[in-house]
C-alpha positions in Angstrom: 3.0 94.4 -30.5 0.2 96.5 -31.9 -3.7 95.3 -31.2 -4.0 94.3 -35.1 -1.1 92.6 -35.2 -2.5 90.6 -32.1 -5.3 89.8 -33.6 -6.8 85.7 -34.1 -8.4 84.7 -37.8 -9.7 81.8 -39.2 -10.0 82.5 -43.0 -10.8 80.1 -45.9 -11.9 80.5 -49.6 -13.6 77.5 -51.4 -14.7 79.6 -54.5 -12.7 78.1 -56.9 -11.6 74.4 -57.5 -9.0 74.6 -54.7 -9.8 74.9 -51.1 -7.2 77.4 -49.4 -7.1 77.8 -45.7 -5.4 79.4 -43.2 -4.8 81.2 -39.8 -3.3 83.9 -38.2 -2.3 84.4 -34.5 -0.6 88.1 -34.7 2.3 88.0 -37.3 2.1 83.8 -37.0 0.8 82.4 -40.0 -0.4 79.0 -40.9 -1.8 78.3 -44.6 -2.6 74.6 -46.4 -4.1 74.1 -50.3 -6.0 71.8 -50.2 -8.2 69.9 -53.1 -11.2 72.1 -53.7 -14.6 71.2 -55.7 -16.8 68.6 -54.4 -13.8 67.4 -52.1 -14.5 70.5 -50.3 -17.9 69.9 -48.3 -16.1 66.8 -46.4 -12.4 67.8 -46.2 -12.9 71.7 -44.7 -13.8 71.0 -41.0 -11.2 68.5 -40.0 -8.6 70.5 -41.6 -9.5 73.7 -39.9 -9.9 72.0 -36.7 -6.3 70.6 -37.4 -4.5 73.6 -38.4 -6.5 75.5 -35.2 -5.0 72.9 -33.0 -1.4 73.4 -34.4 -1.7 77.0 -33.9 -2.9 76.4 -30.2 -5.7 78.5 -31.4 -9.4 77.2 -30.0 -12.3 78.6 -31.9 -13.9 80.7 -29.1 -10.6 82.3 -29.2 -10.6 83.8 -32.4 -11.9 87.6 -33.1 -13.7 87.1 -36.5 -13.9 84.0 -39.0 -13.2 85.4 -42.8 -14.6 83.6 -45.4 -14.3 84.2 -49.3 -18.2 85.4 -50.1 -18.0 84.8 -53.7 -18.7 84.9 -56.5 -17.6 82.0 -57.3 -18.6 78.2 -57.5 -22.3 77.2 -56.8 -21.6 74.5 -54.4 -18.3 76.3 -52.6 -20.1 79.2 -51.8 -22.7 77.4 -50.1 -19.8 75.2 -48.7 -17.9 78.5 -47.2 -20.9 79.5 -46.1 -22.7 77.0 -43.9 -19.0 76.3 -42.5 -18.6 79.9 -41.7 -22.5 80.3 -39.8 -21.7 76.8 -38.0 -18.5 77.3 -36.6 -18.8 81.0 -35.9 -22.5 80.3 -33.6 -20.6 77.4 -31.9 -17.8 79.4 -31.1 -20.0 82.8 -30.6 -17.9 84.7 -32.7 -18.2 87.3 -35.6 -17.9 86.3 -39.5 -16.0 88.8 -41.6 -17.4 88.1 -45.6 -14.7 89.1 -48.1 -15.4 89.1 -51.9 -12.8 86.5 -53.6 -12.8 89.3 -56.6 -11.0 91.6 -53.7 -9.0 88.3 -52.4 -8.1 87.9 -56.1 -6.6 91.6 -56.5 -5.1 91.5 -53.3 -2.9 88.2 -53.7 -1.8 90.1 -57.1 -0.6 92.8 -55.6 1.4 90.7 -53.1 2.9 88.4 -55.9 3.8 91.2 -57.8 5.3 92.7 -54.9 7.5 90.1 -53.6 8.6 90.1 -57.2 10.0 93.3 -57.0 11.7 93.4 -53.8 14.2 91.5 -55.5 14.9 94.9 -57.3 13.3 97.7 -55.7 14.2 98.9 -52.2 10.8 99.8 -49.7 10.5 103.0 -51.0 10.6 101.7 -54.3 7.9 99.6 -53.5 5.7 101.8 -52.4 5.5 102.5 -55.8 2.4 100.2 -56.4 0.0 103.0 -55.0 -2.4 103.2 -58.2 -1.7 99.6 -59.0 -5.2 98.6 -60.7 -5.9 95.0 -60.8 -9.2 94.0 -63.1 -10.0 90.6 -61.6 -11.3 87.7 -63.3 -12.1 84.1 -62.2 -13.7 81.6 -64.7 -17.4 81.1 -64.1 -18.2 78.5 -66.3 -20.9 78.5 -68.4 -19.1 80.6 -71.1 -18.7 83.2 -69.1 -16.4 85.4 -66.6 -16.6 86.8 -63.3 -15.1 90.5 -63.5 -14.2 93.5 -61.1 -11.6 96.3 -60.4 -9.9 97.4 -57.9 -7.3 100.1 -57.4 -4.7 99.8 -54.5 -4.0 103.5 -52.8 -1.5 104.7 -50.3 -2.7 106.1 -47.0 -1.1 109.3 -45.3 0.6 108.6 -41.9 -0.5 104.8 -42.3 2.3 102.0 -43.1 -0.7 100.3 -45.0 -2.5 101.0 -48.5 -6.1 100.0 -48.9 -8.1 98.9 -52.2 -11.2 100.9 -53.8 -13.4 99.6 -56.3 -13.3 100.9 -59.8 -15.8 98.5 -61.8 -18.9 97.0 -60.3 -18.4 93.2 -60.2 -20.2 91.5 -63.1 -20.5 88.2 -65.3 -20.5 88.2 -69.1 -19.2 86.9 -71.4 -15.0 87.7 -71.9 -15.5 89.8 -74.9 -18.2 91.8 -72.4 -16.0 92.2 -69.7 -16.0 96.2 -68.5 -12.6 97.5 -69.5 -11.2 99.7 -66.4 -9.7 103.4 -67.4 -5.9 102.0 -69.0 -3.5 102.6 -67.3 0.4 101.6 -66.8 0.0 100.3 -64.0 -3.4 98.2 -64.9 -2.6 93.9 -64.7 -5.2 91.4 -65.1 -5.3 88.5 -62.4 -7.2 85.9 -62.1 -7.7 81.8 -63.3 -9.6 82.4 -66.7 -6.9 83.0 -69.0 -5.9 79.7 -70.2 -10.1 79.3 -70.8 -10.6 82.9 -72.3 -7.6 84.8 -72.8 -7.5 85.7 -76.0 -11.1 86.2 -76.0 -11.1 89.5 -74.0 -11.2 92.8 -75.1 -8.6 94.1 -77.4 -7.6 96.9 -75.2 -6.5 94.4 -72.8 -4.4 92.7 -74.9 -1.3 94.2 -73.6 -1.9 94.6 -70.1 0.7 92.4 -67.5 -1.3 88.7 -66.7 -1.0 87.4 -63.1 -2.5 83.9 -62.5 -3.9 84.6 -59.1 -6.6 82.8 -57.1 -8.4 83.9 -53.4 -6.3 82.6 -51.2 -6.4 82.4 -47.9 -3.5 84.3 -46.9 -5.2 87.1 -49.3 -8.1 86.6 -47.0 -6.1 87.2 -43.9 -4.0 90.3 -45.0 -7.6 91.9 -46.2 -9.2 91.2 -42.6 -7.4 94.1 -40.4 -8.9 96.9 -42.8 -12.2 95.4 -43.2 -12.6 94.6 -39.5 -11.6 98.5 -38.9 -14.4 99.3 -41.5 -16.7 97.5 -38.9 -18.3 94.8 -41.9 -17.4 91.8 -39.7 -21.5 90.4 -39.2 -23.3 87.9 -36.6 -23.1 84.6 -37.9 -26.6 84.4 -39.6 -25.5 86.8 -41.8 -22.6 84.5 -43.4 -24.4 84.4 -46.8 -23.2 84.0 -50.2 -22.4 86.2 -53.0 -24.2 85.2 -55.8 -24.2 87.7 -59.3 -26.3 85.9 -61.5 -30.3 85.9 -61.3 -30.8 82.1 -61.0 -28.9 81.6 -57.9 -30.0 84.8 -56.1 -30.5 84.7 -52.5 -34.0 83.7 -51.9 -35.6 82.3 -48.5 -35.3 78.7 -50.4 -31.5 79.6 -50.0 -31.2 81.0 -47.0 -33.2 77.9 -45.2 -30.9 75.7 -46.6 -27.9 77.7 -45.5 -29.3 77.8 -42.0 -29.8 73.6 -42.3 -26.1 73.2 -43.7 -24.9 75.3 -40.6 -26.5 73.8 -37.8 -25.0 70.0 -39.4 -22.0 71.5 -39.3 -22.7 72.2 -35.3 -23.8 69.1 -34.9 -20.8 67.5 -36.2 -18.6 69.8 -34.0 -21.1 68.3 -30.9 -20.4 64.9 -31.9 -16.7 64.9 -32.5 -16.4 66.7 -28.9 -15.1 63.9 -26.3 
């Protein structure tokens, strides 16, 4: 077994109004759904220290905890966040920030593969090198989160990895930045039934794929971004935040630091 397969990851996303988790001991994988939104703050913890204990995986043992960054939902973000910095200084290990725009493309491009293995054979398949996937996740407020990403084949690796073709941004769905079309351009995300036929006309045609950031998204983007070396200390699990009102400011980062160390505290506690 290869070093990456062998690898140990926490991941979770709480972005969006469902709260996906999961972890991965080399090619073992455990994932749950869970009820996201407010439900999210008090539900996270004991069901990652549940699913860790299934897995017979203790926290020190794990090489990075990946976390969906945003954007994304206000009070998740924060929730991902201070869960992320706790756990990660208890445990003394590395967090690995992923945007959920990415975690949106990439669970996609796995739907829309396992579609077609149905139908294509592995070569086939690899087929879905130049796949672009324009992300979009409803950000309330009359408005959309938006980015794009285009999934390339490596030479002499068994894996592809994803570039970014549009910046992320929030506006509103007739504003949303329209990627170069292409055949193999699909739109993926949660805002359709909100804003579908709202967004630009040159989309109007493109494939839809109702997608969220999933956790097991999370955990098939962590080899390639831990190789990039953009797993940070745990201080540095902060949110993703695109619009001006939310932005990052020591206010924010205090009480980041405050929700993290409760979170230790309530790890301290529940110890016997």
């Amino acid at each position: 077994m290869s070093a990456a397969l062998e690898c140990r990851w926490l991941a979770f996303d709480t972005s969006t109004d469902v709260l996906s988790l999961g972890v991965a001991r080399g090619d073992h994988v455990w994932t749950q759904t869970l009820p996201g939104g407010a439900q999210a703050s008090s539900g996270l913890i004991p069901a990652v220290m549940a699913m860790l204990a299934e897995a017979e995986m203790p926290l020190a043992s794990l090489d990075a905890i990946v976390f969906g960054r945003g954007p994304g939902s206000f009070t998740g973000l924060r929730t991902a966040c201070a869960v992320a910095q706790g756990l990660a200084f208890g445990a003394d290990v590395p967090v690995l920030p992923v945007d959920t725009l990415l975690a949106v493309a990439e669970e996609a491009r796995w739907l829309r593969l396992q579609s077609a293995a149905d139908e294509f054979n592995a070569e086939s398949q690899n087929g879905l090198s130049g796949l672009t996937v324009l992300a979009l996740l409803d950000a309330r407020m009359d408005e959309v989160y938006s980015a794009a990403y285009l999934w390339q084949r490596v030479s002499e690796q068994p894996h592809g990895q994803w570039r970014e073709a549009s910046t992320l941004q929030v506006s509103a769905p007739e504003k949303v930045q329209v990627p170069p079309m292409d055949p193999a351009l699909c739109l993926a995300g949660n805002a359709f039934a909100a804003f579908g036929d709202r967004l630009p006309s040159a989309l109007a045609h493109a494939p839809r794929c109702e997608a969220l950031p999933t956790a097991s998204a999370l955990l098939r983007l962590a080899p390639a971004l831990w190789a990039q070396g953009l797993a940070v200390p745990a201080e540095q699990a902060m949110p993703l935040y695109i619009r001006d009102k939310v932005a990052n400011t020591t206010a924010e980062r205090e009480a980041l630091k405050a929700l993290a160390l409760q979170v230790r505290l309530a790890q301290t506690t529940d110890k016997p």
